[in-house]
KETORLUM-73905 format. One record per residue (C-alpha): x negated, y, z negated; residue in one letter; residue number from 1. Coordinates in steps of 0.5 Angstrom, whole numbers. Layout:
// KETORLUM-73905
@u = X	v = Y	w = Z	residu = A	num = NUM
...
//
This chain:
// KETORLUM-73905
@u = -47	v = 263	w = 308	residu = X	num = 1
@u = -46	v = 256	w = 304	residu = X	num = 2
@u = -43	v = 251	w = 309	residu = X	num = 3
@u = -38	v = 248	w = 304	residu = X	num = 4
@u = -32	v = 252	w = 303	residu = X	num = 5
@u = -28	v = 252	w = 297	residu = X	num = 6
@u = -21	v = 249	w = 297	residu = X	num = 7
@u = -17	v = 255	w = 296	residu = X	num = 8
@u = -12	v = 255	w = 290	residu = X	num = 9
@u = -5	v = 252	w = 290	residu = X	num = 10
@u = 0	v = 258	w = 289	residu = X	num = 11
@u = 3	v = 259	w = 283	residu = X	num = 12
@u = 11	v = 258	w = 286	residu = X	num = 13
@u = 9	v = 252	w = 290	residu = X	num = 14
@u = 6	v = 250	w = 282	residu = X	num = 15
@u = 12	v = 252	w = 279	residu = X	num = 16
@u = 16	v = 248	w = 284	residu = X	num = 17
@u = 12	v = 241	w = 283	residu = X	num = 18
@u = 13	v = 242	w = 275	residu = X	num = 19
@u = 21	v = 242	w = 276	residu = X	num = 20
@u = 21	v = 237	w = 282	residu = X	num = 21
@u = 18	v = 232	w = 275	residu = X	num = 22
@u = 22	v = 236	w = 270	residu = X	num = 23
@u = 29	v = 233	w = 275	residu = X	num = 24
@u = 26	v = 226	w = 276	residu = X	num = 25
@u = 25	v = 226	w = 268	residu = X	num = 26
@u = 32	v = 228	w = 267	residu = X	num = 27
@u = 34	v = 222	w = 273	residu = X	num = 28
@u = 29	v = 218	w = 270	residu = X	num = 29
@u = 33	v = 212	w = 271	residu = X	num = 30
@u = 33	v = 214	w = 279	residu = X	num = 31
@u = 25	v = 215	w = 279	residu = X	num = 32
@u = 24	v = 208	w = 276	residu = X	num = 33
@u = 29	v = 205	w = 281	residu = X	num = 34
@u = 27	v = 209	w = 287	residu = X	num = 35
@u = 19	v = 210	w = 286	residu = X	num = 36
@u = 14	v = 203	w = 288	residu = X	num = 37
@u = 14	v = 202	w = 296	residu = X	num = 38
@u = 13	v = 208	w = 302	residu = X	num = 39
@u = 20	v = 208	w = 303	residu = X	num = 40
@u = 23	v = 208	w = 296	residu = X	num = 41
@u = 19	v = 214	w = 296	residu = X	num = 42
@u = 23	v = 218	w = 302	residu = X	num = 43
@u = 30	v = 216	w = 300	residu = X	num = 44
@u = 28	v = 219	w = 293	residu = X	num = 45
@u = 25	v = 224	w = 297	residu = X	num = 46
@u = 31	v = 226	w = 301	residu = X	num = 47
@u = 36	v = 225	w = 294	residu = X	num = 48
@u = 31	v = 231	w = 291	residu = X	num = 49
@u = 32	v = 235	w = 297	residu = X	num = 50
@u = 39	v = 233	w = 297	residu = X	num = 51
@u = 39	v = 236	w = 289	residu = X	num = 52
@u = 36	v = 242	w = 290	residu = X	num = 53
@u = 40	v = 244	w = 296	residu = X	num = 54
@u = 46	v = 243	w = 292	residu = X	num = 55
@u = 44	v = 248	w = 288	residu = X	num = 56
@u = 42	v = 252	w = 294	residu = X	num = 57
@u = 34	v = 252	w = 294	residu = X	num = 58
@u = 30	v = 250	w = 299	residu = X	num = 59
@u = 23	v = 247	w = 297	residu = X	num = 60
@u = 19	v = 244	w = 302	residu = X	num = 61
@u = 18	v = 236	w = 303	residu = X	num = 62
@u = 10	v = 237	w = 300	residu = X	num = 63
@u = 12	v = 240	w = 294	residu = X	num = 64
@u = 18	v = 234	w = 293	residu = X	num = 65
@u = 12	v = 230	w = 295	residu = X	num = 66
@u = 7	v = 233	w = 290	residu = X	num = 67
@u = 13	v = 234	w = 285	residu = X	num = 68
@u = 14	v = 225	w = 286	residu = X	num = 69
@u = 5	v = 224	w = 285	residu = X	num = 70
@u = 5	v = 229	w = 280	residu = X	num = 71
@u = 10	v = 224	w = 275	residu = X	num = 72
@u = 6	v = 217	w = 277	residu = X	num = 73
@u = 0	v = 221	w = 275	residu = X	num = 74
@u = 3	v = 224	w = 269	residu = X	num = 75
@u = 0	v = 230	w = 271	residu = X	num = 76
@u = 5	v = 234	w = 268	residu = X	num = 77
@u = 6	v = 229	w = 261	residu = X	num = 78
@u = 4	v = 231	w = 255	residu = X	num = 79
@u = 1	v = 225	w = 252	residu = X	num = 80
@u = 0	v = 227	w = 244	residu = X	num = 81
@u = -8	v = 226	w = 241	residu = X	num = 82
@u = -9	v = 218	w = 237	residu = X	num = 83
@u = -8	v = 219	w = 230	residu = X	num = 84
@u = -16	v = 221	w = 227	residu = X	num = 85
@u = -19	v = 225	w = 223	residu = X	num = 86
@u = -21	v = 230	w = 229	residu = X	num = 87
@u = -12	v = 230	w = 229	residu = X	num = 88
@u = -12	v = 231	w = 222	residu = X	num = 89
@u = -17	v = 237	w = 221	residu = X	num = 90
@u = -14	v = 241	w = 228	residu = X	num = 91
@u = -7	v = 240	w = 225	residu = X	num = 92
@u = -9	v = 242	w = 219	residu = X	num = 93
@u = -12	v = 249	w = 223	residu = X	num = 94
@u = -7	v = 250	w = 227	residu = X	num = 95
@u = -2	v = 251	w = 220	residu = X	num = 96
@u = -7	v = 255	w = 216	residu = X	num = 97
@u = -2	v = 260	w = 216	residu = X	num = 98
@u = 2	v = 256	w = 212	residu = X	num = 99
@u = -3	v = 253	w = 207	residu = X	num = 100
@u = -9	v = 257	w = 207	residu = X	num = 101
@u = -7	v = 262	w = 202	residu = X	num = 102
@u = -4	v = 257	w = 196	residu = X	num = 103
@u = -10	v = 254	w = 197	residu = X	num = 104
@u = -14	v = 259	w = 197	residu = X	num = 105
@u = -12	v = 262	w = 191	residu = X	num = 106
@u = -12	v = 255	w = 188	residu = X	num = 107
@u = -19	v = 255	w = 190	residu = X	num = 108
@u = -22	v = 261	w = 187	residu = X	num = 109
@u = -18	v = 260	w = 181	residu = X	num = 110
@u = -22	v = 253	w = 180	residu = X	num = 111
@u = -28	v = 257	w = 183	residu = X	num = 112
@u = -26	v = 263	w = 177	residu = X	num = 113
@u = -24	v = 256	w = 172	residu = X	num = 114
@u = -31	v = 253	w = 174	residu = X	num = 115
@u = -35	v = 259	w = 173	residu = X	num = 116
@u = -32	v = 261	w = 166	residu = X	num = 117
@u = -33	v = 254	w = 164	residu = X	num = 118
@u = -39	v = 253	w = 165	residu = X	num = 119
@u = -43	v = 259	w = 165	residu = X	num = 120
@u = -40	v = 263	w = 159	residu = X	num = 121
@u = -35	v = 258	w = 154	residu = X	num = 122
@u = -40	v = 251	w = 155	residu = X	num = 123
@u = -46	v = 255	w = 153	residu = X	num = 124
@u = -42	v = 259	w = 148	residu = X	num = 125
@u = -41	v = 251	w = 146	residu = X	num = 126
@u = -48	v = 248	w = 146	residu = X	num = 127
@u = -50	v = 255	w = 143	residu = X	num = 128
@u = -45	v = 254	w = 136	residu = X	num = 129
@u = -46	v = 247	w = 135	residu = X	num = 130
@u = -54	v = 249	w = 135	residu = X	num = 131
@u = -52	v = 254	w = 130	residu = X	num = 132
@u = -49	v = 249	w = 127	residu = X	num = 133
@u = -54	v = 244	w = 127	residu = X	num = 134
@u = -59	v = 249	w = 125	residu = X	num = 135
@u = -56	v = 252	w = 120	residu = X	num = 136
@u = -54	v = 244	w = 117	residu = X	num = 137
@u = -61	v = 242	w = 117	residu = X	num = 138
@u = -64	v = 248	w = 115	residu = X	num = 139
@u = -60	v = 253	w = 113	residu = X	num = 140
@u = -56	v = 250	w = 107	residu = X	num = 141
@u = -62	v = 247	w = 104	residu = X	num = 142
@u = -65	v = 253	w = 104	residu = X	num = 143
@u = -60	v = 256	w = 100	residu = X	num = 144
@u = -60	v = 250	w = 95	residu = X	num = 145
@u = -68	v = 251	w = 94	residu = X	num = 146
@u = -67	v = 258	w = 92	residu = X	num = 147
@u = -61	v = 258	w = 88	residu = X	num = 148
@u = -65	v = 252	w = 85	residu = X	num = 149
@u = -71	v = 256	w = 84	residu = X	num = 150
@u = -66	v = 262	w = 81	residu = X	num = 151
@u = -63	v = 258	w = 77	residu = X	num = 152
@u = -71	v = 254	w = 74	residu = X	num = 153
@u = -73	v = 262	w = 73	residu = X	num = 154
@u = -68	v = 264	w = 68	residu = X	num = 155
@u = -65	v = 258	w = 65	residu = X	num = 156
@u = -66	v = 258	w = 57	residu = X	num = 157
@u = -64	v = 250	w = 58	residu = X	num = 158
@u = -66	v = 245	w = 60	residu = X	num = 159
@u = -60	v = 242	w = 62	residu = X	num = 160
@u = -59	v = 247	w = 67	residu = X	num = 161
@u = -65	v = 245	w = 70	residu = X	num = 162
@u = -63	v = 238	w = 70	residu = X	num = 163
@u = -56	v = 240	w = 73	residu = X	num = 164
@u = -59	v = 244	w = 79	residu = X	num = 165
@u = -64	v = 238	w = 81	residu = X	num = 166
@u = -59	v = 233	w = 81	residu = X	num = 167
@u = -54	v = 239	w = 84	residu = X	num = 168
@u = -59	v = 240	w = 90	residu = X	num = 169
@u = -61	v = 232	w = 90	residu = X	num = 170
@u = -55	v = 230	w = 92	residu = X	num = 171
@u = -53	v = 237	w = 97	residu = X	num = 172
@u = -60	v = 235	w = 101	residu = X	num = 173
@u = -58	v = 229	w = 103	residu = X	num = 174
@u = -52	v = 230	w = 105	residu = X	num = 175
@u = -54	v = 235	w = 109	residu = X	num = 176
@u = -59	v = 230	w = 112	residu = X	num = 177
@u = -53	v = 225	w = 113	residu = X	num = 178
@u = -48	v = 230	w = 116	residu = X	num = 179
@u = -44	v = 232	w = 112	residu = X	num = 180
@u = -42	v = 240	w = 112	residu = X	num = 181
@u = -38	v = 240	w = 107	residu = X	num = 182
@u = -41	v = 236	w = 102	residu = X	num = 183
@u = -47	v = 240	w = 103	residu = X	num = 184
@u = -43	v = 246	w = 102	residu = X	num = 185
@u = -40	v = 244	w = 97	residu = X	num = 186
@u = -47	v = 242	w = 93	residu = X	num = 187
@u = -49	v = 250	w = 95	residu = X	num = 188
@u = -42	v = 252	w = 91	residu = X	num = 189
@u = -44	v = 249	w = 86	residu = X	num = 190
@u = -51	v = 251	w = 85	residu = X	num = 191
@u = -48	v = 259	w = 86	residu = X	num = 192
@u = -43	v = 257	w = 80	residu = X	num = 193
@u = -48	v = 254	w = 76	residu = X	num = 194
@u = -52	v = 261	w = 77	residu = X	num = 195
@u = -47	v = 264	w = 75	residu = X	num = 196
@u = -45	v = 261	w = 70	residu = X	num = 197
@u = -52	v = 262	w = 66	residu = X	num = 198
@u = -52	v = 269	w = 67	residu = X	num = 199
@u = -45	v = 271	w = 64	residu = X	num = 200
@u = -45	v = 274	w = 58	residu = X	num = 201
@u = -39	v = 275	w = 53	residu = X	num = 202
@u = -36	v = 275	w = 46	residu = X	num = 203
@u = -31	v = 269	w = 45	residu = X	num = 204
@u = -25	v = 272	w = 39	residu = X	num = 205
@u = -19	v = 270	w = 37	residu = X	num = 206
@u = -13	v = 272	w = 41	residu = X	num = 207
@u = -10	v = 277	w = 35	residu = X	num = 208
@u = -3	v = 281	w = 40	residu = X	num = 209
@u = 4	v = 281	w = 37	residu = X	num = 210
@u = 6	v = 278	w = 44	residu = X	num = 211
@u = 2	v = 272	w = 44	residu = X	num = 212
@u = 0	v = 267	w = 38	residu = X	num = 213
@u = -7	v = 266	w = 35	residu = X	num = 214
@u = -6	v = 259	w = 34	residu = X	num = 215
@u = -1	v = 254	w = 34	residu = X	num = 216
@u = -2	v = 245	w = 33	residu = X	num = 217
@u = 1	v = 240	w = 37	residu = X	num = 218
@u = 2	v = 233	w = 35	residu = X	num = 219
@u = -2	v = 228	w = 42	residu = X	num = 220
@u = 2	v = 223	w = 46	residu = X	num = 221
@u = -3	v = 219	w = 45	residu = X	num = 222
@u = -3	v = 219	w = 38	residu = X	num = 223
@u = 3	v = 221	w = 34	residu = X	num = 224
@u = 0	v = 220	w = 27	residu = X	num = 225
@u = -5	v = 225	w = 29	residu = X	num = 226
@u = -5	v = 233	w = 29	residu = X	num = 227
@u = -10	v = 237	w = 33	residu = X	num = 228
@u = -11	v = 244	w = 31	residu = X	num = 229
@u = -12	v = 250	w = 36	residu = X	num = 230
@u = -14	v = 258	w = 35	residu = X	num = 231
@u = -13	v = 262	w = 41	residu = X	num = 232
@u = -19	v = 265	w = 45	residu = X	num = 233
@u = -21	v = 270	w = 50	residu = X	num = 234
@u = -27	v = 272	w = 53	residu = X	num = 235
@u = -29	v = 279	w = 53	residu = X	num = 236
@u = -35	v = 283	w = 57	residu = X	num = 237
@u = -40	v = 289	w = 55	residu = X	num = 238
@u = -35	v = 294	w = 57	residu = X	num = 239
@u = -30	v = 290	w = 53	residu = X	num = 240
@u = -26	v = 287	w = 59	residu = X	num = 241
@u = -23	v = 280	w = 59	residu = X	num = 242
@u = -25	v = 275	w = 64	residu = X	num = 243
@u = -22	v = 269	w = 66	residu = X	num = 244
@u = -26	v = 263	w = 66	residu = X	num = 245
@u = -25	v = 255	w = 69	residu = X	num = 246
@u = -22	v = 251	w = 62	residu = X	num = 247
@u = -22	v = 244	w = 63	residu = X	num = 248
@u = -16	v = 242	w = 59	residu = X	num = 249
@u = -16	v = 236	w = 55	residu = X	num = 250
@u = -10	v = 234	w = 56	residu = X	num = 251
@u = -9	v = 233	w = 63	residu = X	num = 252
@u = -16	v = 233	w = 65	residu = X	num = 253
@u = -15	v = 239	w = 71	residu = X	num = 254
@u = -19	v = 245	w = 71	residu = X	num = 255
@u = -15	v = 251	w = 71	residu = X	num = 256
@u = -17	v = 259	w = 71	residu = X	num = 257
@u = -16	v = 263	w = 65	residu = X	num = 258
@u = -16	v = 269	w = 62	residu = X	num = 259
@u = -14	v = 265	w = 54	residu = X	num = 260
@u = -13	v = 259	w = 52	residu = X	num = 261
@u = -13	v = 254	w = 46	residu = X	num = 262
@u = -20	v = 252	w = 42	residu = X	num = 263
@u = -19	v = 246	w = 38	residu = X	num = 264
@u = -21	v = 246	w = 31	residu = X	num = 265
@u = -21	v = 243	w = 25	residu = X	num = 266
@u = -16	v = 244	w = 20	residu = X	num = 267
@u = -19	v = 248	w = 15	residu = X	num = 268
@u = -21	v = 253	w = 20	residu = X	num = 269
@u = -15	v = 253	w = 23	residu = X	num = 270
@u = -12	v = 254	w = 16	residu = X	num = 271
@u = -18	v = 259	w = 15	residu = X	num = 272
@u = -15	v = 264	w = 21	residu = X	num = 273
@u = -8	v = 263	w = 19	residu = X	num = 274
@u = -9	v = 266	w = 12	residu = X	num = 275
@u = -13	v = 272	w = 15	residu = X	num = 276
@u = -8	v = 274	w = 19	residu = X	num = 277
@u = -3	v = 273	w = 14	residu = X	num = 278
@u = -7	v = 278	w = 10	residu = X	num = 279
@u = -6	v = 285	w = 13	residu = X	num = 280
@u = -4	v = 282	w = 20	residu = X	num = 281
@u = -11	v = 283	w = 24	residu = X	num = 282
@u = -16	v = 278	w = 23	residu = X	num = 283
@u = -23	v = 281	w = 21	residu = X	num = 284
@u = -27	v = 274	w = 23	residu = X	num = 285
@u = -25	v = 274	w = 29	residu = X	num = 286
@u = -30	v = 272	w = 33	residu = X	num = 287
@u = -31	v = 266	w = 35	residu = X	num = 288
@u = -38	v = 265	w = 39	residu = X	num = 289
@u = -42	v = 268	w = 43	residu = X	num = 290
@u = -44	v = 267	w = 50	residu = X	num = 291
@u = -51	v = 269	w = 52	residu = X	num = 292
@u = -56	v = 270	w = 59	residu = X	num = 293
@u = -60	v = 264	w = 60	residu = X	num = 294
@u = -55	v = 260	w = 56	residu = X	num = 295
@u = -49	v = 255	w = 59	residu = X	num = 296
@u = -45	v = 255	w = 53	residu = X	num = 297
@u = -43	v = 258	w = 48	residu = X	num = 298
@u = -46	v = 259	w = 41	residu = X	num = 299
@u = -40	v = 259	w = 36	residu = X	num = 300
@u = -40	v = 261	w = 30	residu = X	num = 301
@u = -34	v = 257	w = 26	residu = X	num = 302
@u = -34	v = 250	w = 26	residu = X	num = 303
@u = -30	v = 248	w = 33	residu = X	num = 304
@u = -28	v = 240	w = 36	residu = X	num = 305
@u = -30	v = 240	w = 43	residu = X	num = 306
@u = -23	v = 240	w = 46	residu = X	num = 307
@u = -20	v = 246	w = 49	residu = X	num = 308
@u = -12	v = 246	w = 53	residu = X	num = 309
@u = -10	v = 251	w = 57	residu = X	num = 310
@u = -2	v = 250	w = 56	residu = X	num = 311
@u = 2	v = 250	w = 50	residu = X	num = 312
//
């Protein structure tokens, strides 16, 4: 058996009795500090907290009043708060989860959601359309203009359509090597309509209704001593439908679509066409010209001045 023997445990009573002895010198703080500093200070402090308790009918033994009166030069019974730290901060910040755990964790698993759908699904979509575009840019588009510039060298009947496309496709390659979408764009557009335009086949004739006029003159702004001629025209397919055409009108110099429009003429074939409808009120030569596969412009055939308008 060990010779040492362990000191026994204070009593919790005697334990709480020590706790208000200091709790009372708190209270009479100005008594403690005066009281507190010699042996005899001490047992007159003593004697007035024996007094104290006693008038409030406890008894509580000198050794506890004693205990009670070392335990506050101790500070036994003080409660002295940590130094401001990180250490403190982070303890605090624990003890309070209950208060800011939820909004922050839900401000971080939204960060966590944002995060994830940012970079793993709309940058990549990102980087994987401006890749298409690139690609498309710098090899997608002058394809397009090289095959519709074959098209066009394979079924032309002119030369001048071949020459139109070079320049076309030309221009739409370096555009594309420069960057710039919408010319590049813009030369594949007009590729397409050249293509077109050469295969378009219709008959051009005089416009011969009750409700519109087959020609009309005007007398130019620019000009006043001078009198332009026109027949009205439209332009008709196989199946006899009338299609609308881009008309450049020479007298604003803007481009319209349109189903008729003004075909200048000299006078003598305007005064031609007038006497054929003043005969019986059908014109018989009624057609203007042709426009044929493989050709960019129409064959007339009457005598005509270049000239075109769209309004009058």
């Amino acid at each position: 058996m060990s010779d040492v023997t362990a000191k026994p445990a204070t009593p919790l009573d005697e334990v709480m009795l020590a706790m208000d002895v200091v709790d009372t010198l708190r209270h009479r703080q100005d008594l403690a500090v005066r009281e507190l500093g010699t042996e005899a200070k001490e047992r007159q402090l003593i004697d007035k907290l024996r007094d104290i308790y006693h008038q409030q009918g406890i008894e509580v033994p000198d050794h506890i009043l004693k205990e009670g009166v070392a335990a506050l030069e101790e500070s036994r019974f003080v409660y002295d708060p940590p130094a401001p730290g990180l250490g403190t901060t982070l303890a605090r910040l624990y003890v309070g989860r209950k208060s800011w755990g939820k909004p922050v964790g839900a401000a971080l698993l939204a960060l966590v959601v944002l995060g994830v759908g940012y970079f793993g699904a709309w940058q990549p979509y990102q980087n994987g359309v401006a890749e298409a575009a690139r690609i498309e840019l710098s090899q997608g588009l002058p394809a397009q203009m090289d095959a519709l510039y074959q098209t066009i060298f394979e079924e032309t009947k002119v030369q001048q359509a071949v020459v139109n496309a070079e320049a076309l496709r030309t221009r739409g390659k370096t555009f594309a090597a420069e960057g710039n979408r919408a010319g590049a764009e813009k030369a594949v557009a007009e590729l397409t309509a050249l293509r077109d335009q050469l295969r378009q086949e219709y008959t051009l004739r005089v416009v011969n209704r009750s409700d519109v006029k087959s020609g009309f003159w005007t007398i130019p702004e620019v000009n006043t001593d001078a009198t332009n001629y026109y027949i009205v025209v439209e332009a008709l397919d196989a199946d006899g439908s009338v299609l609308s055409l881009p008309i450049l009108n020479e007298e604003n110099g803007e481009t319209e679509t349109v189903n008729i429009w003004g075909v200048r003429v000299p006078e003598a074939v305007y005064d031609r066409v007038a006497a054929d409808k003043r005969d019986d009120g059908i014109i018989q030569a009624n057609e203007v010209g042709r426009k044929s596969d493989g050709f960019l412009e129409v064959e007339y055939n009457m005598p005509v001045l270049g000239g075109a308008v769209t309004r009058w």
